[in-house]
C-alpha positions in Angstrom: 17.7 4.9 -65.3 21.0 4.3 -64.0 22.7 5.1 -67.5 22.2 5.4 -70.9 22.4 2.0 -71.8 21.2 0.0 -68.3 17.3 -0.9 -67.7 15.1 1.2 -66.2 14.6 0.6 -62.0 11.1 -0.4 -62.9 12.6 -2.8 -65.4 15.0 -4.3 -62.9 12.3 -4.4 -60.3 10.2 -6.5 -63.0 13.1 -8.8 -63.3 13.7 -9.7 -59.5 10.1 -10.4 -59.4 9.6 -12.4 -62.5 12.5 -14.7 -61.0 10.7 -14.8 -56.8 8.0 -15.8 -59.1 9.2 -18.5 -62.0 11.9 -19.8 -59.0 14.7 -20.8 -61.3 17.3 -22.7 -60.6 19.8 -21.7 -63.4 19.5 -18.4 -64.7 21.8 -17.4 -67.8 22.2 -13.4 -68.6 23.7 -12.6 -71.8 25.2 -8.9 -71.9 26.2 -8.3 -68.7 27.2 -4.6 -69.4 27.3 -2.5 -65.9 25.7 -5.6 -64.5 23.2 -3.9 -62.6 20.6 -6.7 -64.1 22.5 -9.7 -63.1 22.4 -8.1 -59.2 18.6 -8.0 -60.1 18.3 -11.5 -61.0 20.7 -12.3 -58.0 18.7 -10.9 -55.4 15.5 -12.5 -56.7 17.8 -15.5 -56.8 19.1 -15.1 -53.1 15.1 -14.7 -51.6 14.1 -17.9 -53.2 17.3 -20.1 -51.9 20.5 -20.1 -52.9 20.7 -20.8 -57.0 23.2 -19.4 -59.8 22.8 -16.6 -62.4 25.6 -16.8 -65.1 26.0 -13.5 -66.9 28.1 -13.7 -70.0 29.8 -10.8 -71.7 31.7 -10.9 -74.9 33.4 -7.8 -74.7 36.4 -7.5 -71.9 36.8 -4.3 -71.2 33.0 -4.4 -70.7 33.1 -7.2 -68.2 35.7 -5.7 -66.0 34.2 -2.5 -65.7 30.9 -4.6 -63.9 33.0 -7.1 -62.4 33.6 -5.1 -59.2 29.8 -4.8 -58.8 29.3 -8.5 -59.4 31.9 -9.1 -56.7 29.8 -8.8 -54.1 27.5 -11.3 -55.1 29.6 -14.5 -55.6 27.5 -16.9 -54.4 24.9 -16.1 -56.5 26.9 -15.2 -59.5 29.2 -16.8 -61.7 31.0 -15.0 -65.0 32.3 -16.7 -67.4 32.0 -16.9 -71.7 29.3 -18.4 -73.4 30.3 -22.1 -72.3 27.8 -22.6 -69.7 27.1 -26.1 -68.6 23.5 -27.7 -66.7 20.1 -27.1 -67.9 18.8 -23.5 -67.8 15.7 -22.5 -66.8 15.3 -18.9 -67.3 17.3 -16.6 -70.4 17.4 -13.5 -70.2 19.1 -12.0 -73.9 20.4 -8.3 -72.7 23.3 -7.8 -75.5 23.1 -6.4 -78.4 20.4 -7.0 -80.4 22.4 -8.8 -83.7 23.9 -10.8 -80.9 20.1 -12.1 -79.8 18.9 -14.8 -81.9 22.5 -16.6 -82.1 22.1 -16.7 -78.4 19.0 -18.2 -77.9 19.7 -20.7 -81.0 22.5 -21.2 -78.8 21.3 -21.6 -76.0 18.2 -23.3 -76.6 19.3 -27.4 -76.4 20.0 -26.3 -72.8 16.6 -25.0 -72.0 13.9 -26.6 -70.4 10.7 -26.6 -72.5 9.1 -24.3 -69.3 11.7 -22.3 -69.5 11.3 -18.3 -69.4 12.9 -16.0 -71.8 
């Protein structure tokens, strides 16, 4: 682990290849914390073609404590609040767990019945 509150490396290596596998097009994180998660899904992201990952994070002082290690990854990643628009192929729910079923309830209009989560 990286922290207390971050995945575990096997975790992360789980995620990156869970998305070389599903190929998404649209990935949408919620609880972007360190954002060590959302680099994951990026670089699963980046071998498969360039696509987006969206990570949202509620909290502010959250989000700009990961933002610098989003950064590098721009292509890939865009932050932003919960208004995310397109069709989303893959949710991945990493906040905190009250948060989790008003985000895929939100979320789930968006989805594509295939869709991963």
């Amino acid at each position: 682990m990286y922290d207390s509150m971050s995945a575990e490396v096997e975790v992360l290596d789980v995620l990156c290849q869970l998305v070389k596998t599903v190929k998404p097009e649209l990935i949408v994180e919620t609880g972007t914390f360190s954002g060590l998660s959302t680099l994951r899904l990026a670089e699963g992201l980046k071998a498969n073609g360039v696509r987006r990952v969206i990570t949202c994070e509620f909290d502010p002082k959250v989000f700009a404590a990961a933002k610098q290690r989003l950064d590098s990854s721009r292509q890939w990643i865009d932050s932003l609040d919960m208004n995310v628009e397109g069709t989303i192929d893959m949710l991945f729910c990493d906040s905190d767990a009250p948060l989790r079923e008003w985000e895929v309830r939100r979320f789930l209009p968006q989805m594509l019945p295939h869709c991963c989560c």
